[in-house]
TITIRO-338115 format. One line per field, with one value per residue (C-alpha): residue in three letters; x, y, z. Coordinates in steps of 0.5 Angstrom, whole numbers, always signed. Example, Ala and Ser with C-alpha at 12.3 -4.5 7.8 and 13.67 -1.06 7.14 Angstrom:
# TITIRO-338115
aa = (ALA  SER)
c1 = (+25  +27)
c2 = (-9  -2)
c3 = (+16  +14)
This chain:
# TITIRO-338115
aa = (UNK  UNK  UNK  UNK  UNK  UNK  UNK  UNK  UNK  UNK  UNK  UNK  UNK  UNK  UNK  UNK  UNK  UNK  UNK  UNK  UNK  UNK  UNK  UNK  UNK  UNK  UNK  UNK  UNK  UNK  UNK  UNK  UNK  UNK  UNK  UNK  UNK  UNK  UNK  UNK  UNK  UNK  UNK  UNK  UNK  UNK  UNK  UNK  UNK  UNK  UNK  UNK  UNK  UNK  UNK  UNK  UNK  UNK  UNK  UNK  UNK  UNK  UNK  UNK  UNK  UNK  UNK  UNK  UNK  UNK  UNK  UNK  UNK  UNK  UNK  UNK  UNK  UNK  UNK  UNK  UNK  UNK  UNK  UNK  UNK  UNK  UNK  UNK  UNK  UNK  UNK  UNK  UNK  UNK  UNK  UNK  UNK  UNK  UNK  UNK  UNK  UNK  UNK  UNK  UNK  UNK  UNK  UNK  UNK  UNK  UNK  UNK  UNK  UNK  UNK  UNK  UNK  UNK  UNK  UNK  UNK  UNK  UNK  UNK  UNK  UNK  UNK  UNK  UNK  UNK  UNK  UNK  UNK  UNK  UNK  UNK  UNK  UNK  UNK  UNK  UNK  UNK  UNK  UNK  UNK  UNK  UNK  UNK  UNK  UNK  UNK  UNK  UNK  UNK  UNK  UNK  UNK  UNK  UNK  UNK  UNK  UNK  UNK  UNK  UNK  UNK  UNK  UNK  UNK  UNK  UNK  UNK  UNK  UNK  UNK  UNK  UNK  UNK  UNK  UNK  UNK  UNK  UNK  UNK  UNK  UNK  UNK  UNK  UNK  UNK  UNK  UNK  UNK  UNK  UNK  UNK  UNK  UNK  UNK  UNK  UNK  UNK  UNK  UNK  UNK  UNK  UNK  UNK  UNK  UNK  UNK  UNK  UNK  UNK  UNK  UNK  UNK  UNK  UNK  UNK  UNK  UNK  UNK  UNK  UNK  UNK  UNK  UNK  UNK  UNK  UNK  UNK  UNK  UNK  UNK  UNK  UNK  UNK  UNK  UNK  UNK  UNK  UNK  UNK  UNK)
c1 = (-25  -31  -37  -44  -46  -42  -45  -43  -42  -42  -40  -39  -36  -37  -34  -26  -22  -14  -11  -2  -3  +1  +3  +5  +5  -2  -2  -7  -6  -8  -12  -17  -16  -20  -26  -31  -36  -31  -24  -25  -30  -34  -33  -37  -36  -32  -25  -19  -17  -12  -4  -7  -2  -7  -6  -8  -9  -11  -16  -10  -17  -19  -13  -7  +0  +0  -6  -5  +2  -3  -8  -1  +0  -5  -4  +3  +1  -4  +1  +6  +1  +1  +4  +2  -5  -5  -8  -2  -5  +0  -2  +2  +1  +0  +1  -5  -10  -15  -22  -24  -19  -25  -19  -18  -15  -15  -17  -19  -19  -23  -28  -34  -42  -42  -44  -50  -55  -52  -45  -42  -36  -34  -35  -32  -35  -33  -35  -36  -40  -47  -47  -39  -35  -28  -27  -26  -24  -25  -27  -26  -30  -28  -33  -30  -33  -26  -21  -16  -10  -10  -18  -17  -11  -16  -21  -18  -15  -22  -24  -18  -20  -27  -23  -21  -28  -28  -35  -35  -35  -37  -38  -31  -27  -20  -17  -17  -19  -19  -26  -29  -33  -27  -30  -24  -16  -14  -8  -10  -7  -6  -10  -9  -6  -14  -15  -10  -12  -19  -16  -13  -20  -23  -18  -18  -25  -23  -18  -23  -28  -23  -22  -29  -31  -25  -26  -34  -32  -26  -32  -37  -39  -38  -42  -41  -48  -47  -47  -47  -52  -47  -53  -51  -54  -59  -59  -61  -65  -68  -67  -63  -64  -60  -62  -59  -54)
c2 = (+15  +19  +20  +16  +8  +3  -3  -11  -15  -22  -27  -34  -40  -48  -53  -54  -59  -59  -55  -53  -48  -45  -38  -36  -29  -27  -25  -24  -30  -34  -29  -31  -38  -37  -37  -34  -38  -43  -44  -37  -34  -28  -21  -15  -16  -11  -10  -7  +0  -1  -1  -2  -5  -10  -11  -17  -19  -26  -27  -31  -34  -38  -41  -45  -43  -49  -46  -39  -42  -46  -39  -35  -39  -36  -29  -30  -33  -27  -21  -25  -24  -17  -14  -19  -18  -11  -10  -8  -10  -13  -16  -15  -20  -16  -20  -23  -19  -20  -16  -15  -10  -5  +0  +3  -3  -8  -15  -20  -28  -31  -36  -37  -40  -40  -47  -49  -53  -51  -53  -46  -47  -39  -32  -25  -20  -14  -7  -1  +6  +5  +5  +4  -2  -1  -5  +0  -6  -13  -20  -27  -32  -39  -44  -49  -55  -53  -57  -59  -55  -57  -55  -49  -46  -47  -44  -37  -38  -38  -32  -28  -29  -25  -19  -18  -19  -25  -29  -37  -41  -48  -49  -48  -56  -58  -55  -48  -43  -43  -40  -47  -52  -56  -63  -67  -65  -61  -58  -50  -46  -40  -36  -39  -37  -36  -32  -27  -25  -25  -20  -17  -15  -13  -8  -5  -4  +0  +5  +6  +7  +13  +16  +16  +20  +24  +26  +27  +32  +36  +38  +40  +48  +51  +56  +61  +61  +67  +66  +75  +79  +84  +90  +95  +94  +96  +102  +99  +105  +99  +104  +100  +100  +100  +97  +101  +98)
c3 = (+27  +24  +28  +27  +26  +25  +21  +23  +16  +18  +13  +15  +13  +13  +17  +16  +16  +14  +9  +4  -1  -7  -7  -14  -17  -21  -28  -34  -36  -29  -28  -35  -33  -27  -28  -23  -19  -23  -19  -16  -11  -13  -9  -7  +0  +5  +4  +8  +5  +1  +3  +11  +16  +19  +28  +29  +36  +39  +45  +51  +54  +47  +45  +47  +44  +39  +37  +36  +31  +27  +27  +25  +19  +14  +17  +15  +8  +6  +8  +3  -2  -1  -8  -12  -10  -12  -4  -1  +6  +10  +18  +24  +29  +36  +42  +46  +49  +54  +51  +43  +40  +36  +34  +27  +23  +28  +28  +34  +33  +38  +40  +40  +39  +31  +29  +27  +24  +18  +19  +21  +24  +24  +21  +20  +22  +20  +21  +16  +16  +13  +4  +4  +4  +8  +13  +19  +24  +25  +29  +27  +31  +31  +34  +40  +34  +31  +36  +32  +29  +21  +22  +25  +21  +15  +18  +19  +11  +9  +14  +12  +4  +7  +9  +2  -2  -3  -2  -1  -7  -6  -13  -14  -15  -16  -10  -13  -9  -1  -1  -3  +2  +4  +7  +5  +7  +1  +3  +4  +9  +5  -2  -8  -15  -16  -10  -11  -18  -15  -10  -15  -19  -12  -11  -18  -18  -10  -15  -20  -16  -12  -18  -20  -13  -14  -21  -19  -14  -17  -23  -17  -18  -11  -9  -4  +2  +6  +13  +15  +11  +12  +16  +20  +28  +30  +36  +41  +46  +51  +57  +62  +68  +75  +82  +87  +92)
C-alpha cells in the first residue's frame, strides 16, 4: 500500500428492521425501469476496485454464532451478484479475529456506539487515498441497538450496498431497492434487481474513467530533464595535510 494519508468516509444507515430479496440477472430493460432516486439509490460513493476478492473478518467479542450466520447471509448475496452487477467483487468470509483487520481489501463488522438522535443504527467507514474513490479497507459498525437477527441481517445488506457507491434512497418505494429506509419488515436480506443495475452503472463510470486516465497519460510528451551536466571534475589542488604519528 502506497505511502501517504488515508481518508475515512463514513456512511451511515437508518435503524433496520427485518429483511428476503430477489436476485435476478440486471438488463437494459430492468436497468431504464429503475429510475434513480425513484426505485433505485443514486452513486457516487467509494467502491471496492473492480474484480476485489474481499476478506471479510467478524469481531469474535461482538457477536454470537447465530448472529454472525445472520451477518453472513447478505455477504453471500452481494458476492452471487457479482457477474451480473459487472463489479466483479466477491467477499471471502475469513474467520473471527480479536482486532480491526486495516489490510489491503479487507473488511471488519463489528460493534459499536453509532446510534443517534437520528436514528443511525450503523455506518460504513471506508478508507481511501485523499481525491480517489477505491476503497482500500473497510469497517462496518453495527450499534448494540441492533439486537435481533432479521434486523441485523438488514443492516449489514444495507452497509454492503454502500461498499458498491450506492447512497441511501429513502424516497425509494415498493421494496425496490436495499438502500431505502426500512421501518416495516420488507424481506431484504440482499440487492435488489435495481441495485445490481445501479452497481452496474457505478462500475461503468470506474472503466470509463480508467480508460480516460489511460488514454490522458499514453498521449502526454516525455521530456527528458537531465540530472548530470556531463562537466569534467574540477582538479582539486587543496593540499592535504597529514598528521604525523
Amino acid at each position: 500500500m502506497r505511502a501517504g494519508l488515508i481518508t475515512s468516509v463514513t456512511l451511515l444507515i437508518f435503524i433496520a428492521l427485518p429483511a428476503l430479496s430477489t436476485y435476478a440477472q440486471t438488463s437494459d430493460t430492468v436497468a431504464s425501469a429503475c429510475d434513480s432516486k425513484v426505485k433505485a439509490p443514486d452513486y457516487s460513493l467509494p467502491e471496492w476496485p473492480e474484480k476485489a476478492e474481499v476478506k471479510v473478518y467478524v469481531i469474535a467479542a461482538d457477536f454470537k454464532p447465530e448472529q454472525i450466520a445472520a451477518i453472513l447471509t447478505p455477504v453471500r448475496n452481494w458476492s452471487a451478484v457479482a457477474e451480473a452487477s459487472g463489479s466483479q467483487v466477491t467477499f471471502v468470509y475469513s474467520g473471527t479475529t480479536a482486532q480491526q483487520q486495516d489490510c489491503l481489501n479487507c473488511l471488519t463488522i463489528m460493534r459499536g456506539k453509532v446510534h443517534d438522535n437520528q436514528k443511525h443504527a450503523a455506518e460504513l467507514q471506508a478508507m481511501v487515498y485523499p481525491g480517489e474513490q477505491t476503497i482500500l479497507y473497510a469497517r462496518l459498525v453495527i450499534d448494540p441497538v441492533i439486537p435481533n437477527l432479521t434486523a441485523l441481517t438488514n443492516a449489514v445488506a444495507h452497509e454492503l450496498g454502500h461498499n458498491f457507491g450506492l447512497r441511501d434512497c429513502f424516497e425509494c418505494r415498493g421494496h425496490s431497492t436495499v438502500m431505502g429506509l426500512i421501518r416495516s419488515s420488507d424481506g431484504l436480506t440482499g440487492p435488489t434487481r435495481c441495485d445490481v443495475a445501479q452497481v452496474r452503472q457505478v462500475y461503468d463510470h470506474v472503466r470509463l474513467h480508467a480508460a480516460e486516465v489511460k488514454k490522458h497519460k499514453s498521449q502526454q510528451v516525455v521530456k527528458i530533464i537531465p540530472v548530470d551536466a556531463g562537466e569534467e571534475p574540477v582538479d582539486d589542488d587543496t593540499p592535504i595535510v597529514l598528521k604525523k604519528p
